[in-house]
Structures are given as structure tokens and as C-alpha cells.
C-alpha positions, -999 to +999 in steps of 0.1 A: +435+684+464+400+670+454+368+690+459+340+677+479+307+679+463+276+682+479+242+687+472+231+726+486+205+725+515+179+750+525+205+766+547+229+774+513+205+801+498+226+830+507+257+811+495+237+801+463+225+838+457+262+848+462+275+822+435+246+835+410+257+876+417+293+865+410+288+846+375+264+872+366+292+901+374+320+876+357+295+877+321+287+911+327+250+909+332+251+916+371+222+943+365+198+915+352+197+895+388+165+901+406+164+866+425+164+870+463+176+844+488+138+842+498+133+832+461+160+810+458+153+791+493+115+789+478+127+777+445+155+748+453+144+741+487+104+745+490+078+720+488+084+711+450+116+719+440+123+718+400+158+731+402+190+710+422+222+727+435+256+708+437+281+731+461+321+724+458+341+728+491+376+726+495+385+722+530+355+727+539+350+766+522+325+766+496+344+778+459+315+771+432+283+758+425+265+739+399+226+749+396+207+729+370+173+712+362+160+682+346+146+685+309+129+661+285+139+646+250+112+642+231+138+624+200+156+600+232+123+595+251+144+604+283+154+633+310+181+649+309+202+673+326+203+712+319+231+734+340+218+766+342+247+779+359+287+768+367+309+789+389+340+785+403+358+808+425+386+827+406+412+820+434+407+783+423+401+782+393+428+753+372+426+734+406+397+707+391+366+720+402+348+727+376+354+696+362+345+678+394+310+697+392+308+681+355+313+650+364+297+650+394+268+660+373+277+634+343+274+604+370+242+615+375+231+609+341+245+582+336+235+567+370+196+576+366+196+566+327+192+602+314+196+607+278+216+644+276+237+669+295+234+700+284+237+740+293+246+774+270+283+793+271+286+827+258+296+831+227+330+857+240+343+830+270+368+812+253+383+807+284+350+782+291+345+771+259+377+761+255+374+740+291+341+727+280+351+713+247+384+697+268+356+679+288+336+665+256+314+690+250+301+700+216+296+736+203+264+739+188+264+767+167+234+758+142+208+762+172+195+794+185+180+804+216+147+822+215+135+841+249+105+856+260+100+876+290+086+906+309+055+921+287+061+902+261+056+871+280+023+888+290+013+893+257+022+863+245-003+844+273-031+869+261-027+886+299-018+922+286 
């Protein structure tokens, strides 16, 4: 059975907030959520949304979500796609949805000329790099991600 995909609406913020709590339990970093469904709704449904939401159904019952963003390549001189998260139901998981929400997501780039699709895996879930590099995807190990946050991030603006 094929998923439908659909783009979440402003009445999907609980469900979305659900989908983030699960994949943050599944990499074991459940204590870092803070978002609300307040935020979310805000956030991918307010006035200006800069982040999207693609929801999987099948029969109807939501079983994973796709959240990303566009970004910018300076070396293409194009947008491109960043997923910030995938999840897909564990119940369902080997049933194609996943890579529906890939593709789905991979049509989009190629349909609005965008240069790159990209996102992070953890470096332990072989399970999803393994199904990422099935999909195309390559590993790029010679990159790594710098992060600042909280007081640091105050600091760093000269706020502190």
C-alpha cells in the first residue's frame, strides 16, 4: 500500500509536536525538546513560515512526518532543501514511507530547480544510514557541524 503525502496544516501542530517527541525519544535526546505546539503552530503555520511539513497517511492515519527548510548554496547559486527531521512510525516501518517522504521531497527539488537535498544522521543509526545510502545519499564524513546555543549564543551576539 502507497502512502499519501500531504503537506501539514495549521491544525497538524499537535500531530507534528508528537512526531518531533517520538524521533527525539527514538535518538535518545527526548530531554532536549522544549518546542510547544504553540511554537510549532507559530513556526510552520504563522504569518511567515520558514520551515514546511510533509505528513504520511496510510488509510488515512498519520505514520510519519518530514519537517525541513530551504537553504542557499553559495558554490550552486541555488536553494536547496534541508530535512531537519524524518520519522516514521515503528509499526510501519519497511512498508515505503520513508522513502515516499524522500521522494516526495526530491520532486520538490527537482520540480522548483533547487540545487541540493540535504539533512544530518547520527553517527550510531545504521539502521538509517544504511536506508539513506540505499536512497542515493552520500556520507559526508569530512564535514563537521559546529553549534551554538543558549549563553553562548548570547555571548557570541555581545548580549551577555
Amino acid at each position: 500500500m502507497k502512502p499519501d503525502i500531504r503537506m501539514a496544516v495549521a491544525d497538524d501542530a499537535a500531530l507534528v509536536l508528537d512526531f518531533i517527541v517520538k524521533l527525539a525519544e527514538y535518538e535518545k535526546l527526548g530531554h532536549e525538546v522544549e518546542a510547544t505546539v504553540e511554537q510549532i503552530g507559530a513556526q510552520l503555520f504563522g504569518e511567515n513560515p520558514r520551515a514546511f511539513c510533509e505528513i504520511a497517511e496510510l488509510d488515512g492515519k498519520p505514520v510519519g512526518f518530514a519537517l525541513w527548510f530551504y537553504t542557499f548554496s553559495t558554490f550552486q547559486g541555488r536553494h536547496g532543501i534541508w530535512l531537519e527531521d524524518l520519522f516514521v512510525d515503528p509499526e510501519v516501518r519497511g512498508k515505503g514511507i520513508g522513502k515516499a517522504l524522500l521522494a516526495h521531497l526530491a520532486r520538490r527539488c527537482i520540480d522548483e530547480g533547487l540545487g541540493r537535498f540535504e539533512w544530518w544522521v547520527l553517527d550510531w543509526n545504521t539502521p538509517a544510514i544504511e536506508f539513506y545510502k540505499a536512497q542515493g545519499a552520500l556520507m559526508l564524513d569530512e564535514w563537521t557541524v559546529c553549534r551554538v546555543s543558549g549563553a553562548d549564543l548570547v555571548a557570541l551576539a555581545g548580549k551577555s
